[in-house]
C-alpha positions in Angstrom: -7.2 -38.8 -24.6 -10.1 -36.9 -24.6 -12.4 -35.4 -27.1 -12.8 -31.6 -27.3 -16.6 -32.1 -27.3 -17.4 -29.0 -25.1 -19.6 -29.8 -21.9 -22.5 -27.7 -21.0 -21.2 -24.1 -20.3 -21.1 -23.2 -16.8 -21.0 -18.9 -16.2 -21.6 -16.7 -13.5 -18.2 -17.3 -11.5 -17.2 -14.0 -11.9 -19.6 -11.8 -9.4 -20.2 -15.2 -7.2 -19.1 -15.8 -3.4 -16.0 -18.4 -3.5 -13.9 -19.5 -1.2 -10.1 -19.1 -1.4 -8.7 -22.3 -3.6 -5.6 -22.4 -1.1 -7.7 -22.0 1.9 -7.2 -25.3 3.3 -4.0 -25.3 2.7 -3.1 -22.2 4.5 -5.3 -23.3 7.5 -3.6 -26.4 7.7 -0.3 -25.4 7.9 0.4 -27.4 4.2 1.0 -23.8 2.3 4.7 -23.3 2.9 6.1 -19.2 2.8 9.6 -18.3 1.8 11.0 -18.7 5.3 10.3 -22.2 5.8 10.8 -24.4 2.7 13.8 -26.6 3.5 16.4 -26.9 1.0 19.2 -29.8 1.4 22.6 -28.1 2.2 20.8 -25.0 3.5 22.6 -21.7 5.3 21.6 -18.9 7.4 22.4 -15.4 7.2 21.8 -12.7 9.5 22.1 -9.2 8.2 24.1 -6.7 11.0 23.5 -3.4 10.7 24.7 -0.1 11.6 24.4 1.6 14.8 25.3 4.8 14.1 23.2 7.4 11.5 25.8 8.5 9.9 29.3 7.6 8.8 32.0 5.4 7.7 32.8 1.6 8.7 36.7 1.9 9.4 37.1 -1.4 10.1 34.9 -5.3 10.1 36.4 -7.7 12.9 35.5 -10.8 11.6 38.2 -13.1 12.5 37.0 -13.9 16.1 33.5 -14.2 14.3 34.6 -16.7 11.9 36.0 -18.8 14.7 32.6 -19.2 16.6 30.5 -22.7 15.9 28.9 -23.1 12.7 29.9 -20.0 11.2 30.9 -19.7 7.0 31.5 -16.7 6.5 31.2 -12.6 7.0 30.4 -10.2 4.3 31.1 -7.0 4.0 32.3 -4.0 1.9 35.7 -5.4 2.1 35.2 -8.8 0.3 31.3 -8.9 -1.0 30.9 -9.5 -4.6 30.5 -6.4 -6.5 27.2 -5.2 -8.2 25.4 -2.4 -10.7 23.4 -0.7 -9.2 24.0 2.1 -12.1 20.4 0.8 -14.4 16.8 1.6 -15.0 14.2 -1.4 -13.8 11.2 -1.5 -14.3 10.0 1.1 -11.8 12.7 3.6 -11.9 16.1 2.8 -10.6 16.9 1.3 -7.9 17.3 2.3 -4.1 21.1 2.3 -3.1 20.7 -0.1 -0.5 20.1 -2.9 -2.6 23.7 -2.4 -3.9 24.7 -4.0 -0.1 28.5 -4.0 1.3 30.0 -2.4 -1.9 31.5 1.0 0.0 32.1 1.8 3.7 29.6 5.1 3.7 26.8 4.4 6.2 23.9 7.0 5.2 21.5 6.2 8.1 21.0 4.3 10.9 19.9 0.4 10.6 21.9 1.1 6.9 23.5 -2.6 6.7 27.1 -3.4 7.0 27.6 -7.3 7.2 26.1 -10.6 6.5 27.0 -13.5 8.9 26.4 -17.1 7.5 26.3 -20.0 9.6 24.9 -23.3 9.6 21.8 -22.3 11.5 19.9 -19.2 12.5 20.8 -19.6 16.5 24.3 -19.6 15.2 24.4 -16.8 12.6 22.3 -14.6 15.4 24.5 -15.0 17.9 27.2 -14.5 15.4 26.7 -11.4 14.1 25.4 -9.7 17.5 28.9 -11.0 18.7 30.7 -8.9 15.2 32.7 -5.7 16.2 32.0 -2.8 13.5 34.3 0.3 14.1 33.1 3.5 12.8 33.6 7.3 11.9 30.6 9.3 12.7 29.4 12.2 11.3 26.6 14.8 11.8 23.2 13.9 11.0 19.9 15.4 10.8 16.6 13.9 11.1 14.5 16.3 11.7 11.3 16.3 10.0 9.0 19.8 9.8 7.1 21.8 7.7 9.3 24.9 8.1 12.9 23.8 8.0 15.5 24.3 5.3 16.5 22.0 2.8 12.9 21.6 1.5 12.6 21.3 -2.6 9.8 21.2 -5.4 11.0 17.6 -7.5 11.1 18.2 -11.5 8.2 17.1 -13.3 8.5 13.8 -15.1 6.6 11.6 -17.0 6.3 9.4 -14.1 5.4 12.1 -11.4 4.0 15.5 -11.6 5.1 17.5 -8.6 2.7 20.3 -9.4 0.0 21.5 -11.3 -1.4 25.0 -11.2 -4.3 27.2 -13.4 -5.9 30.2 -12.2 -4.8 33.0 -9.9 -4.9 31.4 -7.2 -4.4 34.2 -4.6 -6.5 36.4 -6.0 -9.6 33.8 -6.2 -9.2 33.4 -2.3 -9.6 37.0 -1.9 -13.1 36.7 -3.8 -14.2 33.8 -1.9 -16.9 34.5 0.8 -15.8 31.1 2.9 -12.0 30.3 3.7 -10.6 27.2 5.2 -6.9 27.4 5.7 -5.3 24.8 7.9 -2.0 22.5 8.6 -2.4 18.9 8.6 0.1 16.1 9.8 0.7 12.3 9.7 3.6 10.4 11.3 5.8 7.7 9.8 3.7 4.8 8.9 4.8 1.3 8.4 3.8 -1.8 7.0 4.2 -4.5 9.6 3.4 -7.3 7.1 2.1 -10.3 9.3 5.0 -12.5 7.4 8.6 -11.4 7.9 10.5 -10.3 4.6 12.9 -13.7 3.6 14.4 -15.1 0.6 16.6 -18.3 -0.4 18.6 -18.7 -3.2 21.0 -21.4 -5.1 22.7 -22.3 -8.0 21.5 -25.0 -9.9 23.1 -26.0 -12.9 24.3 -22.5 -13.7 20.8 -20.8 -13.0 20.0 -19.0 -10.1 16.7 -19.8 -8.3 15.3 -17.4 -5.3 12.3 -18.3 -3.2 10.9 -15.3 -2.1 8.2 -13.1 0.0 7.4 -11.0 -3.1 5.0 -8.7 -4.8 6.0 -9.7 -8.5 8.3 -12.4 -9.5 9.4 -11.4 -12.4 10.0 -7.7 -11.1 12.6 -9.2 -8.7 13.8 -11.8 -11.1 14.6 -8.6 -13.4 16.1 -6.5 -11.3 18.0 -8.8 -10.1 19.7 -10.1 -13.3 20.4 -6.5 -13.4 22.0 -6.4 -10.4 24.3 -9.0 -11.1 24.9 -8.8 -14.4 23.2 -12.2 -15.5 20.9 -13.2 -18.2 17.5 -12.4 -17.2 17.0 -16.3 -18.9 19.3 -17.6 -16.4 17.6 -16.0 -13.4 14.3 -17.5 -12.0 12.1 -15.8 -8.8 9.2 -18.2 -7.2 6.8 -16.6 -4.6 4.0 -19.2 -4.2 2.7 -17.8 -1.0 3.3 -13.8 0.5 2.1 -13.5 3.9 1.2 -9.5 3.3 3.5 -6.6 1.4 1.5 -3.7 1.5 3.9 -2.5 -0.9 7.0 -2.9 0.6 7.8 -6.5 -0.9 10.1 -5.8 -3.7 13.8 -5.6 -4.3 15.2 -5.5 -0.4 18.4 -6.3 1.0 17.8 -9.5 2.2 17.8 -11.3 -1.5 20.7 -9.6 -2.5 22.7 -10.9 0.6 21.2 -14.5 0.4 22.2 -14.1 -3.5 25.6 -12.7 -2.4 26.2 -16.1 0.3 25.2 -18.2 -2.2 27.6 -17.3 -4.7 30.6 -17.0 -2.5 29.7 -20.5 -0.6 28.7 -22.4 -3.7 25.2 -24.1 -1.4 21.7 -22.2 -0.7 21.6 -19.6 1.9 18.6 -17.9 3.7 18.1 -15.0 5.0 14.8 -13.7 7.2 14.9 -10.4 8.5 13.5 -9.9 12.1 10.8 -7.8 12.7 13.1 -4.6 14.2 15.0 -4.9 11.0 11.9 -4.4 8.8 11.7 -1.1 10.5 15.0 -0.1 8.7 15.0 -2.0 5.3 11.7 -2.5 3.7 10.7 1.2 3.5 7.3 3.2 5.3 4.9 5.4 4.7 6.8 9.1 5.5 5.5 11.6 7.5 3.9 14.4 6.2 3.2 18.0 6.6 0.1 19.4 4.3 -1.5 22.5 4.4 -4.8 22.5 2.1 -6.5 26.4 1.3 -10.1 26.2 -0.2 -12.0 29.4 -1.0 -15.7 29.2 -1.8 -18.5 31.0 -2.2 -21.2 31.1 0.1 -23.6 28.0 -0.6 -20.1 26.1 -0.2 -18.9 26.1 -4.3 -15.9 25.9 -4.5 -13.4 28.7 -5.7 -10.0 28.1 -4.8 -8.2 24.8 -4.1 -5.2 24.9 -2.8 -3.1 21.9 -1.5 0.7 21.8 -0.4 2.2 18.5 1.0 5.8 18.1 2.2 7.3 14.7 3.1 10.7 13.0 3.0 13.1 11.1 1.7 16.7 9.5 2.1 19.8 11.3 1.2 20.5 8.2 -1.3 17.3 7.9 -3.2 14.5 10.3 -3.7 11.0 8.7 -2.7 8.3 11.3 -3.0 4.8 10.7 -0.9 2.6 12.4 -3.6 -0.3 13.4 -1.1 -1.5 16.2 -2.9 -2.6 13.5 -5.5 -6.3 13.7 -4.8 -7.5 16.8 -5.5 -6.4 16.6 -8.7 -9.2 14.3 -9.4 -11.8 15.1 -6.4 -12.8 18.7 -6.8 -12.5 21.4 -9.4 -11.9 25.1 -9.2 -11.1 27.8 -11.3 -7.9 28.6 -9.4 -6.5 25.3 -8.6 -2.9 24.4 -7.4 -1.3 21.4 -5.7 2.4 20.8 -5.2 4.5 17.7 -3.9 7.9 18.6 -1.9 10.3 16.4 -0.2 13.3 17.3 2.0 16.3 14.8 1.7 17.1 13.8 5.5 19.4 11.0 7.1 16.8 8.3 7.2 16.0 5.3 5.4 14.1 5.6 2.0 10.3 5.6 2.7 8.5 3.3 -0.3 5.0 2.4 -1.4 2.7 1.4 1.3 -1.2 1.1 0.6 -2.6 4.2 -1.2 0.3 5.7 -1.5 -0.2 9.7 -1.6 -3.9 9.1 -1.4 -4.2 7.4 2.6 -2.5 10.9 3.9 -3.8 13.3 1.6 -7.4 12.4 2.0 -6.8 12.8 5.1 -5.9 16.7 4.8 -8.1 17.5 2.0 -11.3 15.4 3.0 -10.7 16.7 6.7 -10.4 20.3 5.0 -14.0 20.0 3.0 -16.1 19.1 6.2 -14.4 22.6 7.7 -15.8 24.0 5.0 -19.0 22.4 4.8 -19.4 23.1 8.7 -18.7 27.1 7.5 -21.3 27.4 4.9 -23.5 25.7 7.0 -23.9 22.7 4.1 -24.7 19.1 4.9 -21.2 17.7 3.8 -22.6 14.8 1.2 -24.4 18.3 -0.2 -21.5 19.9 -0.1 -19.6 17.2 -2.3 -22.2 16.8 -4.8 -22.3 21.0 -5.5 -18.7 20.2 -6.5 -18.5 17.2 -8.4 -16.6 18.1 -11.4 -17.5 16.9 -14.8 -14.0 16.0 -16.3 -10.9 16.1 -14.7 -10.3 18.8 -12.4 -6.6 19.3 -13.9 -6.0 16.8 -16.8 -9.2 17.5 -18.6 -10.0 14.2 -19.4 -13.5 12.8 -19.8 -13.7 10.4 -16.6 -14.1 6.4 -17.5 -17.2 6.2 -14.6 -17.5 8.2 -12.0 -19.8 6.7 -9.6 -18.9 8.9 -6.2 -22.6 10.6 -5.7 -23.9 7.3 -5.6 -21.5 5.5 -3.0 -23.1 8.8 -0.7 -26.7 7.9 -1.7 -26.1 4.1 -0.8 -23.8 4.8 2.0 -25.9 7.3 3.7 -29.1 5.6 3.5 -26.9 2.6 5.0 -25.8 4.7 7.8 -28.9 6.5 8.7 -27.5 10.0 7.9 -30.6 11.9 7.2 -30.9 11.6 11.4 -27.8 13.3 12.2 -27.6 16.7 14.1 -25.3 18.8 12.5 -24.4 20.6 15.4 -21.1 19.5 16.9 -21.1 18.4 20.9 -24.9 17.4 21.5 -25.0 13.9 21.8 -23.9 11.9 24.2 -24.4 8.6 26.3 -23.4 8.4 30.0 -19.5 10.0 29.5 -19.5 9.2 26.0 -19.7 11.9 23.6 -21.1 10.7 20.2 -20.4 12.1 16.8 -20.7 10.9 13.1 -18.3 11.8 10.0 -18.2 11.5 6.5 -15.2 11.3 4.3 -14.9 11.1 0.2 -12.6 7.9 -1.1 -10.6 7.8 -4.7 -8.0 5.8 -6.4 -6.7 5.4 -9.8 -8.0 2.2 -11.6 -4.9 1.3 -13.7 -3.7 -1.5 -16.0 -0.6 -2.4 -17.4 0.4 -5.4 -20.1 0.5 -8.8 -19.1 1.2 -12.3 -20.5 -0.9 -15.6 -19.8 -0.4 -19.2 -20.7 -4.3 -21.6 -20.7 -3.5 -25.2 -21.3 -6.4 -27.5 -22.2 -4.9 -30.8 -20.1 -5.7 -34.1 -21.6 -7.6 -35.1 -19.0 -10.5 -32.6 -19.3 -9.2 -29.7 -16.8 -7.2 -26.5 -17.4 -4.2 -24.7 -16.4 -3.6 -21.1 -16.0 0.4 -20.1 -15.6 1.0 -16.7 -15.1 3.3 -14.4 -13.0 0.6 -13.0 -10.8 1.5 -12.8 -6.9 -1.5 -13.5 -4.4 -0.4 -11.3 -1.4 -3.2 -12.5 0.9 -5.7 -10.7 -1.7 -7.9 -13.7 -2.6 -6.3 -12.8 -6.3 -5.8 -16.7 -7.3 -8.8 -17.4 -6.6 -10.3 -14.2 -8.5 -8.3 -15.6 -11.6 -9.6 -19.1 -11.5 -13.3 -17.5 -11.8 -12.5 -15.5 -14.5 -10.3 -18.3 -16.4 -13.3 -20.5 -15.6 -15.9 -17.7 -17.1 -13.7 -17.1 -20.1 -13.4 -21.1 -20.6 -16.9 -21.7 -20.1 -16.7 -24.3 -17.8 -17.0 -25.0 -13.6 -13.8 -23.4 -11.3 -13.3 -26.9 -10.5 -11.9 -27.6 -13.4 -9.4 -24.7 -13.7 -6.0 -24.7 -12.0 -4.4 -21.4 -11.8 -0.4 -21.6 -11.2 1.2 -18.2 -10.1 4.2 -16.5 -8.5 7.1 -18.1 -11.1 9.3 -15.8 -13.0 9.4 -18.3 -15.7 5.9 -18.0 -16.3 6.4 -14.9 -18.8 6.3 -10.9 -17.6 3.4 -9.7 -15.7 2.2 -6.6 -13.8 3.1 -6.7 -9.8 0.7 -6.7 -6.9 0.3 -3.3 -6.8 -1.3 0.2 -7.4 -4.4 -1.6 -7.6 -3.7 -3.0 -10.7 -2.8 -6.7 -10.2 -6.1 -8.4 -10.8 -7.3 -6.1 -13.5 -4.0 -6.4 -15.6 -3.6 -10.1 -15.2 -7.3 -11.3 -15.5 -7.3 -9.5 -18.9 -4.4 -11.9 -19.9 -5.7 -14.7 -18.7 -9.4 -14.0 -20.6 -8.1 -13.5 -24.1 -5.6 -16.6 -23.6 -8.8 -18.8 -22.4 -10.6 -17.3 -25.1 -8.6 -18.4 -27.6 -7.6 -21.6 -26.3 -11.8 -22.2 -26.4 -12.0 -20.4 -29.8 -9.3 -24.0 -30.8 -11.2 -26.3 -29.0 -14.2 -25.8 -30.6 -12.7 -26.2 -33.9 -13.3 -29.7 -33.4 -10.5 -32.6 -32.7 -8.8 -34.5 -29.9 -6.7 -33.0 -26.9 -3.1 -34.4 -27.3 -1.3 -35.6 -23.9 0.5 -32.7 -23.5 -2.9 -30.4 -24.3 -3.4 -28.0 -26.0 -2.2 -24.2 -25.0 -3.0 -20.5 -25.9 -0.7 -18.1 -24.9 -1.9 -14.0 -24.7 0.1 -10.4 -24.9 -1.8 -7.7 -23.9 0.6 -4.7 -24.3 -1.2 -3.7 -27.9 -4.7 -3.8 -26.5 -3.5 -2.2 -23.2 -1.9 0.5 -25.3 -4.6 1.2 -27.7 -7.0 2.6 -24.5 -8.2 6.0 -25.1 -6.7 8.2 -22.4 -9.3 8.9 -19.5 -9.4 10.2 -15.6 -9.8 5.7 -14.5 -10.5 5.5 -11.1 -12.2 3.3 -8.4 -14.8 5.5 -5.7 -15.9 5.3 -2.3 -17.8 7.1 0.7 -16.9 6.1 4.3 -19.4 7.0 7.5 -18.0 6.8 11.1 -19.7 7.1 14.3 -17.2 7.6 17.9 -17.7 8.1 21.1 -14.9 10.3 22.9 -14.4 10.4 26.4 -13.3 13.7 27.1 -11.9 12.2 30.7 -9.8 9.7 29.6 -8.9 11.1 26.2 -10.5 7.6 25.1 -11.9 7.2 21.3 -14.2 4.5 19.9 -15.3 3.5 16.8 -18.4 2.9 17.4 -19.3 1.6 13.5 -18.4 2.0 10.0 -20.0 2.1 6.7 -18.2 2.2 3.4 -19.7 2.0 0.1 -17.5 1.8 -3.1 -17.7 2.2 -6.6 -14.8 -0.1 -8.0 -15.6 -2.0 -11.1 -17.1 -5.6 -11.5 -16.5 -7.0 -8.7 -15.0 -10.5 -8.9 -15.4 -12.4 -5.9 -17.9 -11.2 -3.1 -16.2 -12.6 -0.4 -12.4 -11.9 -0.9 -13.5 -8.1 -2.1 -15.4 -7.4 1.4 -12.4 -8.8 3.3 -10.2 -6.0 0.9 -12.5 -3.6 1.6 -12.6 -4.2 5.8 -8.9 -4.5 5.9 -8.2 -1.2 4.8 -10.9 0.6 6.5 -9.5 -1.0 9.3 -6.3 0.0 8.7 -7.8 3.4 8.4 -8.9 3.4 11.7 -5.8 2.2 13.0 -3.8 5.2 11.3 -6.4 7.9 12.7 -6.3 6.3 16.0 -2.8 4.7 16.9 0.0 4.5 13.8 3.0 6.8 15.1 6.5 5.3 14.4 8.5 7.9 16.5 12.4 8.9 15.3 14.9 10.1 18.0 16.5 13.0 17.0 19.7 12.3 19.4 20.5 8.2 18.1 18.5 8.6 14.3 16.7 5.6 15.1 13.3 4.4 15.8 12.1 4.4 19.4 10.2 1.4 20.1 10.8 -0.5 16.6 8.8 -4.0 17.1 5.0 -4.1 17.2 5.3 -3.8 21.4 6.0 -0.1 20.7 4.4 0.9 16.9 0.4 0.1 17.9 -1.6 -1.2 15.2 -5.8 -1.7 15.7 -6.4 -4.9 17.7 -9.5 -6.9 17.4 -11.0 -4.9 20.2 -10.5 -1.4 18.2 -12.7 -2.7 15.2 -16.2 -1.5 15.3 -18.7 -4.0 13.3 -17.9 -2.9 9.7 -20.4 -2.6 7.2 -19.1 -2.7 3.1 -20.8 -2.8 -0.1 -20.6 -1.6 -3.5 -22.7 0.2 -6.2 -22.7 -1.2 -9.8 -19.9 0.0 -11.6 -18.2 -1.9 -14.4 -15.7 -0.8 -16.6 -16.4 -1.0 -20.0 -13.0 -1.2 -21.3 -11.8 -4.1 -19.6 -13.4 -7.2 -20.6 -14.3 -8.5 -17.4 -15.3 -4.8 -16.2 -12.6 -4.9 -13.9 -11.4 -1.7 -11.5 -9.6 -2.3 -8.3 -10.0 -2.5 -4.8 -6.8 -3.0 -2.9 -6.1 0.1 -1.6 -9.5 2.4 -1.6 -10.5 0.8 1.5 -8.3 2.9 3.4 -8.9 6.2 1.5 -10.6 8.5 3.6 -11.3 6.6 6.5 -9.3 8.8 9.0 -11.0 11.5 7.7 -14.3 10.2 8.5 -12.9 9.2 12.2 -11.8 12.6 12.0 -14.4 14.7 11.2 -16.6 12.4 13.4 -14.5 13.1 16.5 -14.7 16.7 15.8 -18.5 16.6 15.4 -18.5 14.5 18.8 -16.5 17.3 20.7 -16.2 20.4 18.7 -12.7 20.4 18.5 -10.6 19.8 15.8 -7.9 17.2 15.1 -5.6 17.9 12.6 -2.6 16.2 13.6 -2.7 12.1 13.5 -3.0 10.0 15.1 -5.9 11.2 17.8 -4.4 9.5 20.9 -5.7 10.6 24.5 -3.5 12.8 25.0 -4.7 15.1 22.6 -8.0 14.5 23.1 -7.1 15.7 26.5 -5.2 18.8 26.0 -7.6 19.6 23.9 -10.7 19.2 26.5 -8.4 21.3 28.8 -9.9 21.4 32.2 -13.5 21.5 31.1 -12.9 17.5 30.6 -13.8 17.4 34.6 -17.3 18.6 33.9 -18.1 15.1 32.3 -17.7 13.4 35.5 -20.6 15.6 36.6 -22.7 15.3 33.7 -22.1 18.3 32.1 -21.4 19.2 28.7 -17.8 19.5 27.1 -16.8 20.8 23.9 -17.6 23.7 21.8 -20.7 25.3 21.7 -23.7 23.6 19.2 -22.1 24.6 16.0 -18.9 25.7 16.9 -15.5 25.1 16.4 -12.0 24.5 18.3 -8.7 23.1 17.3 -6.7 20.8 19.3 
């Protein structure tokens, strides 16, 4: 036993460069993921699904299935074991398809029908590609435009505010001296997690236990227990290691079927989706269609914002990509309207994917402000600050920090722009056309209640349990700095358990609110675990432990506009030839609370600008009209940036704590990609003259939009619009 004779206190861990405490592990090959921790007894299932869009299943041949080696069993609407999908969880209710094999209606294509289980992958793959489905088609539309019919306003809600509106709106545009009117588009985006979506489940003793890919245990551990009408007690979700989600690890068909096998076979089954089938079950970013209005006067204040975004959404569940979200907290005017539709098509239902409503729409509005700057003839970081609104632009509400201005100062001076020609086409370097773009980054700094368990272990170290879920984020490590902080003592000594259902309820990895939500936990339970042990006494062999709720002090927080800041800089070079774009560079400064852990936060902050570059550059997932699939479904025919399309990236961050949260806390998961096309955008545009409002900017748009002047750069000559014009592509 050990005294409780505290040592000497060791602080400064939070705000200090550590390395990942699983590092090793994961380098080594000793961190296990869902997919590969071996159960005795084990099974394999392979999901089939549907090849056509729309329709009925008339009939399931599994009898010349079930006679093939190794095989257990086929599932389908016919004899699956029946679930609710008629409840609330908690983030809304849930997406149809979750509620697998319980009719024969097939809404869209990849929609699954059947579940093979065998005694090994090989044989459950080559099972279920060898299962006959028989179907009834019907007519199906896919189609995705701005103009079409069909198109709808959602109700407001608590949860989602489709529009907001003040002013007149028209008749400020008339009055403005400076109008930018334009379309804007972005194509279906998807995740492509590095780690496939899988899941495992059993029966043990009358308790079901799932080992999952996952962005919050006890999320899926709940919805689950809905699902199946269990005890949520009775029901326990482990996700010890998540190889990437982006946002589309949740509740997915492939838990429910491996929950469904396991039931019906009485032995744990597995089930791993192939890449292709992540195309059709995990969700994607939907394609949008925006059209952004601003009027201003003629020193570039602005007048009129206007901002219209259409996306879609399954016929089965309504997921709305709120890209209008940003101006609502950006810019102000005194006529100022933004509106969210959605248009209900036969395609799978899009979900969450990083900055949600904010990756797209910066990319209209931010795109939309540099227009304008580049018609008042205003520097565009002037242009931003003669706009920067002193409360929220719609809610009203006093902003918690608001450090925007600043992430310009720092970023610009970074980025040398004080030497940039503001006229459009000038520079260049042998048949490289260079340009440089600036772009504004925001996203909402949230926090919801979470619960923590600190033990004081006998033998002088500490344990934090908690239902956190480290999706490749560095967040285990962030929380053993601030347990160790909190505790007063060296992260050495702290041991910070994660991922387990059991653990108590917890906020998700997402919305940027993971680390903020569950480090405040896990402070005011080391806090008062210290508060006992200095009181004086010896730690018994099981310890000591504190145990924290913070859904009072999480409720008592004044209502404010919370949000994390950024700037991003771009330099390109275009070859007008080729149709060829480079990022030459980045810079991105950010304004996003405390931050915890140097190192893990830069590599947050590069990924998504890097994933910004990758959706203004290649990101196109392209649906066939004629078949309602995807063409190209695998990451052979959906490009992603490669090592060779990453400029050197520079990030860094201005000081911004938050003084309501008690370690000053933010968020930086998904700003990084806020505004980055935009800045590759603009920065195309001030390479060429030529604007690019429709993403991604492949070659060939760069070369119908060089026309046949593209020639001349073969001779040395100059392409483009004139210095300080403009054309669209």
């Amino acid at each position: 036993m050990t005294t409780t004779t505290p040592a000497a206190a060791v602080t400064g861990a939070v705000g200090s460069a550590h390395t990942r405490v699983e590092g090793v592990d994961k380098v080594t090959g000793a961190a296990r993921y869902a997919g590969e921790i071996p159960f005795a007894g084990l099974a394999h299932g392979w999901l089939v699904l549907s090849a056509v869009v729309r329709g009925r299943v008339l009939s399931v041949r599994e009898t010349p299935v079930l006679s093939m080696p190794g095989v257990l069993t086929v599932l389908h609407h016919g004899n699956a074991p029946r679930v609710d999908t008629d409840y609330t969880g908690p983030l809304g209710r849930p997406d149809p398809i979750v509620g697998l094999f319980q009719d024969d209606r097939v809404p869209f294509a990849g929609w699954p029908v059947a579940l093979v289980v065998a005694e090994t992958s090989e044989q459950a793959r080559e099972a279920a590609e060898a299962l006959e489905v028989q179907y009834e088609t019907e007519p199906h539309d896919v189609d995705f435009s701005a103009d079409r019919p069909g198109i709808r306003t959602p109700e407001n809600t608590p949860a989602m505010q489709a529009e907001t509106e003040k002013g007149d709106l028209e008749a400020a545009l008339a009055e403005s001296a400076v109008v930018v009117d334009a379309a804007y588009s972005t194509p279906e985006e998807h995740h492509s997690s590095l780690e496939p979506h899988a899941a495992a489940a059993r029966w043990d003793g009358g308790r079901l236990e799932v080992v999952d890919s996952n962005q919050g245990s006890g999320w899926v551990a709940d919805e689950l227990a809905k699902l199946f009408s269990l005890d949520p007690a009775t029901v326990r979700v482990r996700s010890e290691h998540v190889g990437g989600a982006f946002g589309s690890k949740g509740l997915r068909p492939h838990q429910v079927a491996a929950v469904m096998a396991a039931t019906v076979l009485h032995r744990p089954v597995r089930v791993v989706l192939t890449r292709r089938q992540m195309f059709s079950l995990v969700g994607y970013r939907s394609p949008t269609a925006q059209r952004v209005r601003l009027g201003a006067d003629a020193d570039g204040r602005l007048r009129a914002l206007d901002h219209q975004a259409l996306s879609l959404t399954s016929t089965v569940h309504q997921f709305v990509e709120q890209s209008a979200l940003m101006g609502r907290v950006m810019y102000d005017a005194e006529a100022h309207h933004t509106v969210n539709r959605v248009v209900p098509l036969d395609v799978p239902t899009p979900t969450w994917m990083r900055a949600p409503g904010e990756a797209p729409g910066s990319f209209a509005l931010e795109s939309a402000l540099d227009e304008l700057a580049e018609k008042c003839g205003v520097d565009p970081i002037v242009l931003r600050a003669r706009n920067e609104p002193g409360a929220g632009p719609v809610s009203g509400l006093p902003f918690g920090s608001r450090n925007v201005l600043a992430c310009f100062q720092e970023g610009a001076r970074r980025f040398g722009w004080a030497d940039r020609d503001p006229r459009p086409g000038v520079r260049r370097e042998g048949r490289w056309l260079l340009g440089t773009g600036t772009a504004a980054s925001t996203y909402p700094s949230g926090v919801a209640p979470s619960t923590a368990v600190v033990t004081a272990e006998a033998d002088g170290t500490f344990t934090v349990r908690i239902t956190a879920a480290d999706i490749g984020t560095g967040a285990r490590t962030a929380l053993t700095l601030i347990a160790a902080d909190a505790l007063e003592v060296a992260p050495g000594r702290v041991r910070v358990r994660i991922a387990d259902s059991d653990f108590g309820p917890a906020m998700i990895a997402g919305g940027s609110m993971g680390t903020r939500s569950w480090g405040w936990a896990v402070t005011v339970a080391a806090s008062e675990l210290r508060a006992r042990i200095a009181l004086g006494g010896a730690i018994p062999p099981e310890g000591i432990t504190a145990r924290s709720d913070t859904s009072e002090a999480v409720g008592r927080l004044a209502k404010k506009e919370r949000h994390s800041y950024g700037a991003q800089f771009a330099e390109v070079a275009v070859d007008v030839s080729t149709g060829e774009v480079r990022v030459r560079r980045m810079v991105g400064v950010f304004a996003a609370g405390r931050i915890v852990n140097p190192l893990t936060a830069r590599s947050q902050f590069v990924g998504g600008m890097t994933w910004g570059i990758s959706m203004a550059l290649h990101e196109k997932a392209v649906r066939d009209r004629a078949s309602g699939g995807l063409v190209g479904a695998d990451l052979a025919g959906y490009h992603v940036a490669a090592n060779a399309d990453v400029p050197p990236i520079e990030v860094g961050w201005v000081d911004d704590p938050d003084p309501d949260d008690p370690v000053g806390i933010k968020g930086i998961g998904e700003i990084g990609i806020v505004g980055t096309a935009a800045a590759v955008a603009n920065a195309v545009w001030h390479a060429t003259g030529v604007r690019h409002r429709d993403l991604p900017i492949s070659p060939d748009k760069v070369l119908r939009a060089a026309g046949p002047v593209g020639a001349e750069t073969e001779r040395g000559g100059r392409t483009g619009a004139a210095p300080g014009g403009d054309r669209d592509a």
